[in-house]
Residue, then its C-alpha position, 0 to 999 in steps of 0.5 A: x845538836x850539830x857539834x854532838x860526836x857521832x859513832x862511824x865505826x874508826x873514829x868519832x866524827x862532828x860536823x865540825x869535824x867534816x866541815x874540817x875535813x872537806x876544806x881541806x884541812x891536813x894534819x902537818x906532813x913529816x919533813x922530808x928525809x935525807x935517803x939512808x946512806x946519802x951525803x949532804x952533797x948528793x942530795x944537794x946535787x940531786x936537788x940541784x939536778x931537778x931544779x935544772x930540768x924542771x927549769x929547762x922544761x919551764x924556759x920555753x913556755x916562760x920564753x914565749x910568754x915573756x915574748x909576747x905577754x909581758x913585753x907588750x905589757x910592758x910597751x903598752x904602758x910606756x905609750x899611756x904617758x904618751x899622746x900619740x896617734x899611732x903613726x907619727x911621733x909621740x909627744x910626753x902627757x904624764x899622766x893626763x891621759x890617766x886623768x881622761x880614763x877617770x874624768x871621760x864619761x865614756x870611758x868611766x862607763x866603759x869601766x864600770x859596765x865591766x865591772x857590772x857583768x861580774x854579776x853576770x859572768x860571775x856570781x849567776x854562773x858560780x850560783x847555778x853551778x853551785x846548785x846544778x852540781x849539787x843536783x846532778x851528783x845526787x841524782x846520778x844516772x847514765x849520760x853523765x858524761x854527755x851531759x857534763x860535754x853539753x855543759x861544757x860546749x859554749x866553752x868552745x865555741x868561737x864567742x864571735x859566733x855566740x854574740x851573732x846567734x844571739x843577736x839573731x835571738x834577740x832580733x825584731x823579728x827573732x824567735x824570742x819575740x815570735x814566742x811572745x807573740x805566740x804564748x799572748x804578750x806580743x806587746x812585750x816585744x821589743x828589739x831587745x839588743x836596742x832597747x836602752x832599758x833592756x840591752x846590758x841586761x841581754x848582753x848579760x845573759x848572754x855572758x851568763x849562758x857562756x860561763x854557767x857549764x864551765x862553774x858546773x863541771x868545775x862544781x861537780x870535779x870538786x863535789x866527786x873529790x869530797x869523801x862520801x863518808x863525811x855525808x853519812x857521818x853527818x847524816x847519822x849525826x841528824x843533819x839535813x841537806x841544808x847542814x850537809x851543804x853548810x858544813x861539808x860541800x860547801x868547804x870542799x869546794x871553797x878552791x872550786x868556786x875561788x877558780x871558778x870566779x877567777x876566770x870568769x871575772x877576768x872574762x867579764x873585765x876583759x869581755x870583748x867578743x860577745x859585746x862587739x859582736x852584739x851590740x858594739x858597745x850600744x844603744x849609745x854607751x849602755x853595754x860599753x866594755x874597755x875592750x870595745x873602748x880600747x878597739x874604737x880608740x886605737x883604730x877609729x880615733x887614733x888616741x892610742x895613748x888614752x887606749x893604753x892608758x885604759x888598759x893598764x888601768x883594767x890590767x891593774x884592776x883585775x890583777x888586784x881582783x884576781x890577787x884578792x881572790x888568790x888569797x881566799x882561796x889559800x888553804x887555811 
């Protein structure tokens, strides 16, 4: 049985018990103690005291992110009650332009191709990594290392250049296509970023390719944090490879992949580069994102008040996402 103590030579531990210790369950900690011989007054000035440098340490950083983050935020959703063309004066909307974010065909399938490359730059990626840093820390070997920065490449890598090497793979006359002919099934060429049934599919993998590396360094970071004496308590205890990932990986790397999802999520909605850089947004609007949607809006339509109206939308969307997310990922 699974829940039946095993002996380890301390003490006596379940799987249970493992699975307990590898999410990170901690006994509760001592409250802090005032230091022997100091008044009411000096640990409160001393406190005081850390509070202050670590604000003043804190005010740059919060100073330029007001500055430039939340101010324009806070602008761009002035300007989505506005009907405006981004050059003469304003007129009041209300919240007819919201009404155009949810009524618009265009710009409800630009929502919802975002939110269908989660499955793309979320869930494959966190899946694979999930199994490649399962393989890769039980199977150590030398050029580890070397491995994890070859993972870790396409995060680098300027995704403007990304979206034009994988345009050129994807091409007509592409080597993906030159390998299907080569190997026999030159009549499943096609060009593949032009097909309407094969183009969001594409661009997909392509957002796949980017975010796999960063979910496995992340997966193996928490695979090496997890106590190796919970696997061999959990082997003596007969548990298989399947039980050690139920009851012990998996729990250890419940914050792990909870990171991991919250930034490749954010990258799938606010995907801009890889998209333009493709396809813009085409065949038609099968792999429109908002963040093309927005671009095109402001800079080709001068509807600048429907393109805000958009992005607060997204904004409030991922806020709600990444606030859901925030709270699984609470230790327990």
């Amino acid at each position: 049985m699974t829940t039946a103590p095993v002996a380890t030579g301390v003490r006596r531990v379940s799987l249970r018990d493992a699975a307990g210790a590898a999410g990170g369950r901690r006994p509760p900690s001592p409250g802090r103690r005032r230091p022997e011989g100091a008044t009411a007054s000096e640990v409160g000035r001393a406190r005081r005291k850390a509070v202050g440098i670590g604000l003043g340490f804190l005010a740059p950083a919060a100073a330029f992110y007001l500055l430039f983050v939340i101010l324009p935020w806070l602008h761009s959703i002035q300007i989505s009650f506005y009907d405006w063309d981004g050059v003469g004066e304003g007129t009041w909307a209300g919240l007819r332009n919201y009404a155009k974010v949810f009524s618009e065909p265009a710009l409800v399938d630009a929502l919802t191709n975002a939110v269908g490359f989660i499955l793309f730059y979320t869930v494959v990626p966190v899946l694979l990594g999930l199994i490649l840093a399962q393989i890769i820390a039980a199977r150590r070997r030398r050029g580890e290392g070397v491995l994890r920065t070859i993972l870790f490449l396409p995060q680098i890598l300027p995704l403007v250049a990304v979206g034009t090497v994988f345009r050129y793979l994807y091409g007509q006359d592409g080597p993906i296509n030159q390998v299907l002919t080569w190997i026999g099934l030159g009549g499943a060429k096609r060009a593949w970023l032009g097909d309407f049934s094969t183009a969001y599919v594409a661009v997909g993998i392509v957002g796949t390719w980017v975010t796999t590396g960063l979910c496995t360094v992340l997966m193996l970071a928490g695979i090496q944090k997890i106590d190796p004496e919970l696997y061999e308590a959990a082997r003596l205890d007969g548990a298989g490879k399947a039980a050690e990932f139920r009851y012990i990986t998996a729990p250890g790397l419940r914050r792990e992949v909870v990171v991991a999802s919250m930034i490749t999520m954010v990258s799938a909605l606010a995907s801009f580069d890889v998209v333009y850089a493709t396809t813009m947004g085409g065949p038609g609007s099968v792999t429109m994102v908002p963040g093309v949607m927005i671009y095109q809006l402001v800079f080709m339509a001068n509807r600048v008040g429907v393109a805000c109206a958009l992005a607060t939308v997204l904004s409030a969307f991922t806020l709600c996402l990444v606030a859901a997310l925030n709270r699984l990922g609470r230790e327990r």
